[in-house]
N, CA, C and O atoms as CSV, one atom per row, in Angstrom:
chain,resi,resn,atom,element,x,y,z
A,1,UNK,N,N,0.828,-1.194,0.000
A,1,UNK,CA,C,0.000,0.000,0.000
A,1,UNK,C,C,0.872,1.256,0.000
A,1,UNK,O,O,0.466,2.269,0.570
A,2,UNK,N,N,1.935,1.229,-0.557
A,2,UNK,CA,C,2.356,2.466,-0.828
A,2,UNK,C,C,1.878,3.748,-1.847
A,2,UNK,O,O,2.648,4.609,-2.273
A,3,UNK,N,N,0.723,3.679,-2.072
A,3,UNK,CA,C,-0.002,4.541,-2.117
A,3,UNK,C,C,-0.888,5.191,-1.285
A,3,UNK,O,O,-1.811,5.753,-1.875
A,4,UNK,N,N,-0.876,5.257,-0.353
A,4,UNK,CA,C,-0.727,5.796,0.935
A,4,UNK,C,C,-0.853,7.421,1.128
A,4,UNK,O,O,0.233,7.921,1.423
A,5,UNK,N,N,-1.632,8.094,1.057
A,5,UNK,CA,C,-1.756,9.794,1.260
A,5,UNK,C,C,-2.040,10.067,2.454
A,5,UNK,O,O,-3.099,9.519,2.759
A,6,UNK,N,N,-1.550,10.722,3.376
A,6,UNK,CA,C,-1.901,11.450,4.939
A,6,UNK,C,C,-2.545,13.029,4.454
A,6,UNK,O,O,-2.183,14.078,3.921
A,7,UNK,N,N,-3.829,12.331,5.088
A,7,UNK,CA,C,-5.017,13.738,4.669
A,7,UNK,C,C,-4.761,14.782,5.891
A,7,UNK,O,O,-4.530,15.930,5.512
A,8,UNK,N,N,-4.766,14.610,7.021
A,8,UNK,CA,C,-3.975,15.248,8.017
A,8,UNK,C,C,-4.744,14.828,9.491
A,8,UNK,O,O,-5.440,13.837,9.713
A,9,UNK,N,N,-4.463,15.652,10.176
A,9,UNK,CA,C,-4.705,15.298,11.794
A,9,UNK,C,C,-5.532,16.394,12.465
A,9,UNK,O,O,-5.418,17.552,12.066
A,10,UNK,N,N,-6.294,16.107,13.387
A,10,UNK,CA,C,-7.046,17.108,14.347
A,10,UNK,C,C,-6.209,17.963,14.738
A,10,UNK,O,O,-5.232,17.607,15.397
A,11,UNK,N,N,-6.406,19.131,14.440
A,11,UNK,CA,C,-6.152,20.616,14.910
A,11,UNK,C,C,-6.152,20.349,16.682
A,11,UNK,O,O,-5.063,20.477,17.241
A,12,UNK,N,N,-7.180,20.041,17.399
A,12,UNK,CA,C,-7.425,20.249,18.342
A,12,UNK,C,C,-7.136,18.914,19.558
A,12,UNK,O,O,-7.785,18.688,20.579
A,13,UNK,N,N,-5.979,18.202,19.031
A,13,UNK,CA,C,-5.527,17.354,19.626
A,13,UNK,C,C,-5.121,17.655,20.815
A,13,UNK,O,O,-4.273,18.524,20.613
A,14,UNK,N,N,-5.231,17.395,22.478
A,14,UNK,CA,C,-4.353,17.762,23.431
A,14,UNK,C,C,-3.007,17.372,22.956
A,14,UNK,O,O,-2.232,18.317,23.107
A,15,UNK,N,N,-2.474,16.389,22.466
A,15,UNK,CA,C,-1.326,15.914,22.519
A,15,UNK,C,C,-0.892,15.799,20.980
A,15,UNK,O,O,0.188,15.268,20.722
A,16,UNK,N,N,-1.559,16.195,20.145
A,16,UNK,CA,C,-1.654,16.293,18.734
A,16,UNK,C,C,-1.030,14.830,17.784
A,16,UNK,O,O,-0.370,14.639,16.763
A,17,UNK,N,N,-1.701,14.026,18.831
A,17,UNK,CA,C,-1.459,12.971,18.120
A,17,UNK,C,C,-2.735,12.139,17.346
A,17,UNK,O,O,-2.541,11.159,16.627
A,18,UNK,N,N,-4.378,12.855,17.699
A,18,UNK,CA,C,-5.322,12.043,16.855
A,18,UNK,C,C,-6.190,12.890,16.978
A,18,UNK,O,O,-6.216,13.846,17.752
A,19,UNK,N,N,-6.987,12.544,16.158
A,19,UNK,CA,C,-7.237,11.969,15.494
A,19,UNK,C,C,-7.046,12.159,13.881
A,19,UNK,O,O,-7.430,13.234,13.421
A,20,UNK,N,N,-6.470,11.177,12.967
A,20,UNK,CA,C,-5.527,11.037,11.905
A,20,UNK,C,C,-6.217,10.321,10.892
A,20,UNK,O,O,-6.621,9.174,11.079
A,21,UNK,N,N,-6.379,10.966,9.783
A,21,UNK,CA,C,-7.106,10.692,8.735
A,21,UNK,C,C,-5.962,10.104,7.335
A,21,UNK,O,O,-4.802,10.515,7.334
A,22,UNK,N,N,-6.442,9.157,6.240
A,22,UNK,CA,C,-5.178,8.822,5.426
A,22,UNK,C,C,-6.152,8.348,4.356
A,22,UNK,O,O,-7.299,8.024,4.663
A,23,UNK,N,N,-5.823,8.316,3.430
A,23,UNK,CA,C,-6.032,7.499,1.710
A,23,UNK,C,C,-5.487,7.112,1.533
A,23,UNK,O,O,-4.309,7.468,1.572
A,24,UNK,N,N,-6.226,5.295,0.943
A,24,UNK,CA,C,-5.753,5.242,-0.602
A,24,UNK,C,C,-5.542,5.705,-2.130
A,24,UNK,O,O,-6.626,5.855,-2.693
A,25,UNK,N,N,-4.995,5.834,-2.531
A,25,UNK,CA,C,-4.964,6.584,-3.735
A,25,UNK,C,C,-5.859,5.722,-5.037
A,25,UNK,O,O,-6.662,5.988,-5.931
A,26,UNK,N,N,-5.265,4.757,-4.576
A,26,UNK,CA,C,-5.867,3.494,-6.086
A,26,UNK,C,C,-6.664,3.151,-5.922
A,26,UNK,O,O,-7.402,2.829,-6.853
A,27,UNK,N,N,-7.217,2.917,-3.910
A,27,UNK,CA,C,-9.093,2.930,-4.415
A,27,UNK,C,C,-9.839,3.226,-3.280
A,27,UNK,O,O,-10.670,2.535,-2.690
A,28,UNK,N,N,-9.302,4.699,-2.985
A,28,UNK,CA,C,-9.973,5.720,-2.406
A,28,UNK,C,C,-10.790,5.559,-1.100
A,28,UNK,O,O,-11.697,6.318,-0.757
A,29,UNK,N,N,-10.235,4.180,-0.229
A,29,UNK,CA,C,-10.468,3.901,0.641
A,29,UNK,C,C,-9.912,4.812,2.096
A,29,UNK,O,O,-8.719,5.044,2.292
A,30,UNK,N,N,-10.981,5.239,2.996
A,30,UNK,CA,C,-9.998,6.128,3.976
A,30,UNK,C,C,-9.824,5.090,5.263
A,30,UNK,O,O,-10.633,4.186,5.470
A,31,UNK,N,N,-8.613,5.348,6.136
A,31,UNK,CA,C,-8.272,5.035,6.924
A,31,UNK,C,C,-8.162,5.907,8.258
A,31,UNK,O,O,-7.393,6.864,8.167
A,32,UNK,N,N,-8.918,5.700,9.691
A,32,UNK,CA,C,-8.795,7.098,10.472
A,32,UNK,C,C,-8.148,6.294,11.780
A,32,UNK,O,O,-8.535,5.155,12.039
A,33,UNK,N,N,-7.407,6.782,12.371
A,33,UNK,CA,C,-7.326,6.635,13.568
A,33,UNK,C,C,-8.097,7.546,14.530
A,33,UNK,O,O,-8.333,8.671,14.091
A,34,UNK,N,N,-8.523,7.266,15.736
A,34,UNK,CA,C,-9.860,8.164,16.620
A,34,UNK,C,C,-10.014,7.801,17.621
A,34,UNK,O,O,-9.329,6.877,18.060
A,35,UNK,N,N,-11.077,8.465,18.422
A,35,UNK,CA,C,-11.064,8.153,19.839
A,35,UNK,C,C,-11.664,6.509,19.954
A,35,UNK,O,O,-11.930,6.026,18.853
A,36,UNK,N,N,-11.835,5.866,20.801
A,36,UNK,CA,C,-12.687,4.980,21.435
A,36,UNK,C,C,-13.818,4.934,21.886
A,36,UNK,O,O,-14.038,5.793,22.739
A,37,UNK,N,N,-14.811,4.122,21.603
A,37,UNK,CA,C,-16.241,4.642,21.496
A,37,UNK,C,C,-16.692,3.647,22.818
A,37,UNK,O,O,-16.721,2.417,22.786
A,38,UNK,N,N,-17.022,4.488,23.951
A,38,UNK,CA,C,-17.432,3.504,25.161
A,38,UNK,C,C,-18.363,2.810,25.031
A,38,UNK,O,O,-19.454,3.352,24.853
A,39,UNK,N,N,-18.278,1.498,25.071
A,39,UNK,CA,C,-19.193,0.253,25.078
A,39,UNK,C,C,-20.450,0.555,24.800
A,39,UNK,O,O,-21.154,0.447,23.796
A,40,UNK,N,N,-20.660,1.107,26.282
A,40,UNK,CA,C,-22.136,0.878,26.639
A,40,UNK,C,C,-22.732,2.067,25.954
A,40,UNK,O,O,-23.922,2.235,26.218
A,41,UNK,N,N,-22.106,3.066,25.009
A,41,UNK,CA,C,-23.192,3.816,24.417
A,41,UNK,C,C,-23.317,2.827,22.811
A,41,UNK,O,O,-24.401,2.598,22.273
A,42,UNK,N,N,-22.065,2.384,22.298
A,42,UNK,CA,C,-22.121,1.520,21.236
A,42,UNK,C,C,-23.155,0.161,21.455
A,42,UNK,O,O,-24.017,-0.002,20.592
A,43,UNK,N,N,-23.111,-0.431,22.147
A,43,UNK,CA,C,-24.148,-1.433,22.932
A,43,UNK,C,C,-25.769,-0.701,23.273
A,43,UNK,O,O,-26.729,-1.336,22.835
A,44,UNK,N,N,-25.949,0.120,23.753
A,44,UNK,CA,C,-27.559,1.148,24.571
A,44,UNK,C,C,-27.669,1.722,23.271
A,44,UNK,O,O,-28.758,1.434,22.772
A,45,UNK,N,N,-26.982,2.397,22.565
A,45,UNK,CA,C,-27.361,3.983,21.819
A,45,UNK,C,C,-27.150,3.391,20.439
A,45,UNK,O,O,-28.155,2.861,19.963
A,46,UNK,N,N,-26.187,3.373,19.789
A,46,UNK,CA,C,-25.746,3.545,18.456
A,46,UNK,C,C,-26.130,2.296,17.910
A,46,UNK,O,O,-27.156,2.336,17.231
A,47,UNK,N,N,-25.564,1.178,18.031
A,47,UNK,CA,C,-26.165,-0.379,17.373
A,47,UNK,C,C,-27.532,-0.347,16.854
A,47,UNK,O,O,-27.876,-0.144,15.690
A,48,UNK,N,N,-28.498,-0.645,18.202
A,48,UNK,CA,C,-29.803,-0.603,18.408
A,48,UNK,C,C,-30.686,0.602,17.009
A,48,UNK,O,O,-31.538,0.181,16.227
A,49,UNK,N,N,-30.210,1.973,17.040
A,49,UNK,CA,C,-30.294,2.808,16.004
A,49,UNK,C,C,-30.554,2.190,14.410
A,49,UNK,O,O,-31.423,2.391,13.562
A,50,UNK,N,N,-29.354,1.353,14.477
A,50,UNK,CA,C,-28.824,0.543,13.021
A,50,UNK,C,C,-29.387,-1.029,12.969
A,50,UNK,O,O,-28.896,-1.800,12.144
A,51,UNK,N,N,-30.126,-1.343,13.612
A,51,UNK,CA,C,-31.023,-2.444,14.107
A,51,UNK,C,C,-30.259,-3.206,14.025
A,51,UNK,O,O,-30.521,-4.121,13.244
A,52,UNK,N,N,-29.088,-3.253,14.672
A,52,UNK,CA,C,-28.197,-4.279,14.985
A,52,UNK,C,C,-27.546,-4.988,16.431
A,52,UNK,O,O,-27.606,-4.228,17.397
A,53,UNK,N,N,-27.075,-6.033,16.637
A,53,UNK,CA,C,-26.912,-5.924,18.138
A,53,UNK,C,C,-25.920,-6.083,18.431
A,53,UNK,O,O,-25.819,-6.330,19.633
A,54,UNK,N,N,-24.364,-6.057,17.498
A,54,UNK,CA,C,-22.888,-6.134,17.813
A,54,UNK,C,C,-22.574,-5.783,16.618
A,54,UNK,O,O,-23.413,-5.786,15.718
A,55,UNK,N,N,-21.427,-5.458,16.449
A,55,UNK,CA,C,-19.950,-4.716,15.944
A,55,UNK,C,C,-19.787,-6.077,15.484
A,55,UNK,O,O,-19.682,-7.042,16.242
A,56,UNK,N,N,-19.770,-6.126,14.317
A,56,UNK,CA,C,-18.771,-7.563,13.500
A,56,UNK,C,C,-17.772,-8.078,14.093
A,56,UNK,O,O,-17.286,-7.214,14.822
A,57,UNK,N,N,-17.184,-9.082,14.164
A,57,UNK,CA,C,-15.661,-9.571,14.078
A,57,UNK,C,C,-14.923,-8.390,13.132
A,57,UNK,O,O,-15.384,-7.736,12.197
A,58,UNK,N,N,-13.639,-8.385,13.730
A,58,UNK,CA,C,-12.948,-7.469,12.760
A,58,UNK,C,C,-13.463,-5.931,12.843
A,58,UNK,O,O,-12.746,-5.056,12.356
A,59,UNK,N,N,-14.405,-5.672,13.310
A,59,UNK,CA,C,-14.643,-3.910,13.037
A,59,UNK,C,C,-14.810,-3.687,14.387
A,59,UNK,O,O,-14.753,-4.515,15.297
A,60,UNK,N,N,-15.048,-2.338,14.453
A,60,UNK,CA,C,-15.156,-1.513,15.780
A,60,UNK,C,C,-15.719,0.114,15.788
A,60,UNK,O,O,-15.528,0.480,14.628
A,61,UNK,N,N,-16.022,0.691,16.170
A,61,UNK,CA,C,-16.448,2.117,15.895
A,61,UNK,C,C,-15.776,3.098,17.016
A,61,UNK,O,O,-15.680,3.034,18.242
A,62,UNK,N,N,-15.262,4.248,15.799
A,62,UNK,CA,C,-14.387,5.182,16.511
A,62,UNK,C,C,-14.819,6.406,16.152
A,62,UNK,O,O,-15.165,6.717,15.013
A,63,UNK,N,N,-14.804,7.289,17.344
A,63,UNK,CA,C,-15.594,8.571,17.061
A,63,UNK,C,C,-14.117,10.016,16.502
A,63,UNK,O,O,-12.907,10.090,16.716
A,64,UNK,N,N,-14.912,10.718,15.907
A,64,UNK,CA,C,-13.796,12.030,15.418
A,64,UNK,C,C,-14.619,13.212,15.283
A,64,UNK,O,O,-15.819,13.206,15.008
A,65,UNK,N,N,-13.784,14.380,15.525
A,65,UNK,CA,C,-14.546,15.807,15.572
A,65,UNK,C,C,-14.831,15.569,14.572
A,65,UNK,O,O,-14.358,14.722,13.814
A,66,UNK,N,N,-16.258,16.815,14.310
A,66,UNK,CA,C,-17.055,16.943,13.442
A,66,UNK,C,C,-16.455,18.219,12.461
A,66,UNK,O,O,-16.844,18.469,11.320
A,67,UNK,N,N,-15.563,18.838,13.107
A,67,UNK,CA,C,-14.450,19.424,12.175
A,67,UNK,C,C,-13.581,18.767,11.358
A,67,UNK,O,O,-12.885,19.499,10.653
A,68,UNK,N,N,-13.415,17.500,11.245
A,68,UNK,CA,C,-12.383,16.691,10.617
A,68,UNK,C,C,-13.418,16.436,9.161
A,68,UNK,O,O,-12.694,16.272,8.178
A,69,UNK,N,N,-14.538,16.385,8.904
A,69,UNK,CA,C,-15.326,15.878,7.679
A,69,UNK,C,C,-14.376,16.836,6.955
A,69,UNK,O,O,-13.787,16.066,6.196
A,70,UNK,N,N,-13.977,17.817,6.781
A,70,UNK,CA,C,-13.211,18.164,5.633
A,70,UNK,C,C,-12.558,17.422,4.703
A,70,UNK,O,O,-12.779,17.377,3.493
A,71,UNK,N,N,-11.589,16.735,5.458
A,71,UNK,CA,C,-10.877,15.784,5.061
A,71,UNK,C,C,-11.728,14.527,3.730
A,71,UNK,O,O,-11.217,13.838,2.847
A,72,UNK,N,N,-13.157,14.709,4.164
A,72,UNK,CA,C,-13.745,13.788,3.268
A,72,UNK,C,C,-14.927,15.027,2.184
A,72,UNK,O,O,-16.054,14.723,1.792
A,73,UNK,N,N,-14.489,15.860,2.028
A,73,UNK,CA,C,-15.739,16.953,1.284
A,73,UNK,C,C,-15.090,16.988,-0.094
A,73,UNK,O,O,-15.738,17.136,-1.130
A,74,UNK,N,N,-13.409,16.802,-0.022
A,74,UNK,CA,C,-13.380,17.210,-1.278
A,74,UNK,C,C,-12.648,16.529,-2.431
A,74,UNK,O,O,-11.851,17.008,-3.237
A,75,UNK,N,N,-13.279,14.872,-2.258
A,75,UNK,CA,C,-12.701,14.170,-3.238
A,75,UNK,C,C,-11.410,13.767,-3.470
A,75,UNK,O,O,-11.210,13.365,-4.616
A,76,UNK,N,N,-10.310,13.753,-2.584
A,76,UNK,CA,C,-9.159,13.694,-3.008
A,76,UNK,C,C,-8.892,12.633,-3.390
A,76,UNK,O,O,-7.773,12.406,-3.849
């Protein structure tokens, strides 16, 4: 995957290390690193929403400022 683009990082990081946004180039897949989404609202709140009752094998859900959608507005 060395096509690999770093779209950039949260402005408003305490420690300015995340949350970190990236592309593929060849097939425009994004990659984010982000906070951790506590259980029990992913379990009570969010699932249930999506009429579902667990997170796949393999996936997980991670939350990011709502200032970061940039990163996805403009097609890169």
């Amino acid at each position: 995957m060395d096509d690999i683009e770093y779209l950039g990082k949260w402005g408003g990081s305490p420690d300015g290390d995340s949350p970190t946004v990236w592309r593929s180039r060849s097939t425009g897949e994004y990659f984010m690193q982000g906070y951790a989404v506590d259980e029990a609202l992913v379990r009570e709140q969010l699932l249930p929403k999506a009429g579902k009752d667990a997170v796949p094998p393999g996936e997980l859900v991670i939350r990011f400022p709502a200032d970061m959608a940039e990163f996805f507005q403009d097609g890169r």
